[in-house]
MIPALUM-342750 format. One record per atom (N, C-alpha, C, O, CB): atom name; x, y, z; residue number from 1. Coordinates in steps of 0.2 Angstrom, whole numbers. Glycine has a CB too. Layout:
N
 name  east north    up resi
   CA     X     Y     Z  NUM
...
This chain:
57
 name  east north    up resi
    N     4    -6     0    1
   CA     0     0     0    1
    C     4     6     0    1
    O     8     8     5    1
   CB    -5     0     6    1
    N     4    10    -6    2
   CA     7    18    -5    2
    C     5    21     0    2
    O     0    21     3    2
   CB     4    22   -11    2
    N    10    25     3    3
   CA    10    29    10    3
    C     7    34     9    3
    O     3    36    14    3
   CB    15    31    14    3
    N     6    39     3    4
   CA    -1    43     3    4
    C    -8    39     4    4
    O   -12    42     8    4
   CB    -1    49    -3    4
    N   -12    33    -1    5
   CA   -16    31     0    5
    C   -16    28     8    5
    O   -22    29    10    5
   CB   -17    27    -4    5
    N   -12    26    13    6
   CA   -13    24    17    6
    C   -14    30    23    6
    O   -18    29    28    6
   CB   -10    19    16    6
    N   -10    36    22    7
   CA   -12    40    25    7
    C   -18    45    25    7
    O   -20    48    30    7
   CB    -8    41    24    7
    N   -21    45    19    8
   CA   -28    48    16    8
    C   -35    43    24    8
    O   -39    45    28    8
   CB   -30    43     3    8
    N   -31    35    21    9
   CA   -38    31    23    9
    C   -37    33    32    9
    O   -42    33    35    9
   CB   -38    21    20    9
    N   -30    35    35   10
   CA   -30    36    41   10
    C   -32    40    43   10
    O   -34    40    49   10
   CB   -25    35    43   10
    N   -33    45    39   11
   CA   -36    53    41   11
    C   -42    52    39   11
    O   -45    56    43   11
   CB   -34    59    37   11
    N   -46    48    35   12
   CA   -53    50    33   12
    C   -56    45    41   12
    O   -62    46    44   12
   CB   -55    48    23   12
    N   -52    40    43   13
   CA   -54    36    49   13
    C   -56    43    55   13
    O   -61    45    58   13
   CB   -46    29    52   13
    N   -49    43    56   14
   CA   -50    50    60   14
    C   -55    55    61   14
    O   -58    57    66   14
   CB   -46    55    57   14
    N   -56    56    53   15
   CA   -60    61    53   15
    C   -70    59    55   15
    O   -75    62    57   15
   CB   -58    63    45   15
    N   -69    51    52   16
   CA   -77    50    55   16
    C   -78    47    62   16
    O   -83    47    65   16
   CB   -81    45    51   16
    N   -72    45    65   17
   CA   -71    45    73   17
    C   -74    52    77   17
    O   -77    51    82   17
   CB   -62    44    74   17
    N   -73    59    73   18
   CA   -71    65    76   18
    C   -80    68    76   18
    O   -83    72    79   18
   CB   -63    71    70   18
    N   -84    64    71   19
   CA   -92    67    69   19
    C   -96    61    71   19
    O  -101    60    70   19
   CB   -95    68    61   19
    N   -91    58    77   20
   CA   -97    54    80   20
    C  -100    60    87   20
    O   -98    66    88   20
   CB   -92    45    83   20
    N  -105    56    89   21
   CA  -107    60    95   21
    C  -107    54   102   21
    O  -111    49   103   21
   CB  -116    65    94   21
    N  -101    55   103   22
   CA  -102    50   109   22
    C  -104    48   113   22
    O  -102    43   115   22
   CB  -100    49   111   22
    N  -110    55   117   23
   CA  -112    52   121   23
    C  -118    48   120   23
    O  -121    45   124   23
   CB  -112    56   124   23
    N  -119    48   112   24
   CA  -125    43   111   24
    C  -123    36   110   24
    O  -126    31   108   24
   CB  -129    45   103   24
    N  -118    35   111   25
   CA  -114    26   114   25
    C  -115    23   119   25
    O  -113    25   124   25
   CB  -107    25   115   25
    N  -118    18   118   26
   CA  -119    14   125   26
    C  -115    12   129   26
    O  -112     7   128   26
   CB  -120     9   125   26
    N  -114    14   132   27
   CA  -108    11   137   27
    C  -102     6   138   27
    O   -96     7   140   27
   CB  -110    10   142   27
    N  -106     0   137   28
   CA  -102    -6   132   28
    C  -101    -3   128   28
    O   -95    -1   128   28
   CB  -104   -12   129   28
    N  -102    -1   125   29
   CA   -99    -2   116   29
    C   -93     5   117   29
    O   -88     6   115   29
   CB  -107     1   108   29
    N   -96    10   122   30
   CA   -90    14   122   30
    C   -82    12   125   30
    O   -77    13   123   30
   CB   -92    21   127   30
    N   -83     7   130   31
   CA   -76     2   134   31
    C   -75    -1   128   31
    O   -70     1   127   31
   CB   -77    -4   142   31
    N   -77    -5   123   32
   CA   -75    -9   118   32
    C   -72    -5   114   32
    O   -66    -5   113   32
   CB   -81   -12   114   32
    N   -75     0   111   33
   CA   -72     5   107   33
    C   -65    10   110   33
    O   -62    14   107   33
   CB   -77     8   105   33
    N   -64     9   115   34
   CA   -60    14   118   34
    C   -54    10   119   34
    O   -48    13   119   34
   CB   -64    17   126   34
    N   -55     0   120   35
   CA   -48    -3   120   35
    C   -46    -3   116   35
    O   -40    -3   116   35
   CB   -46    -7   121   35
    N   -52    -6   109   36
   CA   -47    -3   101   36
    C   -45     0    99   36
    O   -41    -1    95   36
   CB   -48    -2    96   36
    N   -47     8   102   37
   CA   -43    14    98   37
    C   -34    14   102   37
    O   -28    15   100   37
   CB   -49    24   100   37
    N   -36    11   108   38
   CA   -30    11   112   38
    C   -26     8   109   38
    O   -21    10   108   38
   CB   -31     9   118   38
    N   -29    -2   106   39
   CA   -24    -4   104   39
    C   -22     0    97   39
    O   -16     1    97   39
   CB   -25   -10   103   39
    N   -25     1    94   40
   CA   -23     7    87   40
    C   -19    10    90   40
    O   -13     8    91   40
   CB   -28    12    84   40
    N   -20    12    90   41
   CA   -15    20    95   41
    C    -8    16    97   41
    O    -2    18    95   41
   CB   -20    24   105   41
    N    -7    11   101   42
   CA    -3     8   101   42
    C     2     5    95   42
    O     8     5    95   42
   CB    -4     6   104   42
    N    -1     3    91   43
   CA     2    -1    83   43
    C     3     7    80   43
    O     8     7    77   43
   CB    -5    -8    76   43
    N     1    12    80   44
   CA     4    19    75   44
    C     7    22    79   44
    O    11    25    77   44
   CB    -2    26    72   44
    N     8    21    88   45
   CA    16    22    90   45
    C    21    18    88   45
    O    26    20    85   45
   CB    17    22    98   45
    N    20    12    89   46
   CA    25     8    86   46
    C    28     9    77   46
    O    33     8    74   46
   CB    21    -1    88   46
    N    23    11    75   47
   CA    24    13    67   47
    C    29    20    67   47
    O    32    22    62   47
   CB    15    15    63   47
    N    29    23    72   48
   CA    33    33    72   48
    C    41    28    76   48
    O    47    29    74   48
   CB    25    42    80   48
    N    39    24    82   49
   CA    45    22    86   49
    C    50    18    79   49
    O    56    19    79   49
   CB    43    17    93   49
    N    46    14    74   50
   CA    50    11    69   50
    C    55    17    67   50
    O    61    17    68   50
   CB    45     9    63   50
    N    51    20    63   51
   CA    54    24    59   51
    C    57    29    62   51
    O    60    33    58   51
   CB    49    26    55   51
    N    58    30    69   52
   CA    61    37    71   52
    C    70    34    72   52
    O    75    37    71   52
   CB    56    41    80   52
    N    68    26    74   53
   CA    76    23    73   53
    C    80    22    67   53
    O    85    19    65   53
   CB    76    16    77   53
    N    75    25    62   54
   CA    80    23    54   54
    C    86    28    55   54
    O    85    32    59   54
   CB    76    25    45   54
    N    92    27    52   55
   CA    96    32    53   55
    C    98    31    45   55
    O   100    26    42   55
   CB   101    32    60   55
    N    97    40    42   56
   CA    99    40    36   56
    C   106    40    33   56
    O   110    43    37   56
   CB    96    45    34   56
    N   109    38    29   57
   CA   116    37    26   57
    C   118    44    21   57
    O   124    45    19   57
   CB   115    28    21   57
């Protein structure tokens, strides 16, 4: 996957995450959703910690 397509689809995720209205989430579903985004959140640190150890030549 090209890193502008993949960055487009991360932002447009973003972006309908951001027009939700959360407080109309049930409560379960808000703890469900709140450990996914966490684990996300964790795999796109691990994606910036990759890349911040490259060292250019």
């Amino acid at each position: 996957m090209e890193w502008e397509r993949a960055m487009g689809e991360l932002s447009a995720a973003i972006d309908h995450l951001a027009t939700e209205d959360v407080s109309e989430i049930p409560r379960l579903q808000l703890a469900e959703q709140l450990l996914e985004l966490h684990w996300q959140m964790a795999r796109l640190q691990a994606q910036i910690a990759r890349r911040t150890g490259v060292r250019l030549l």
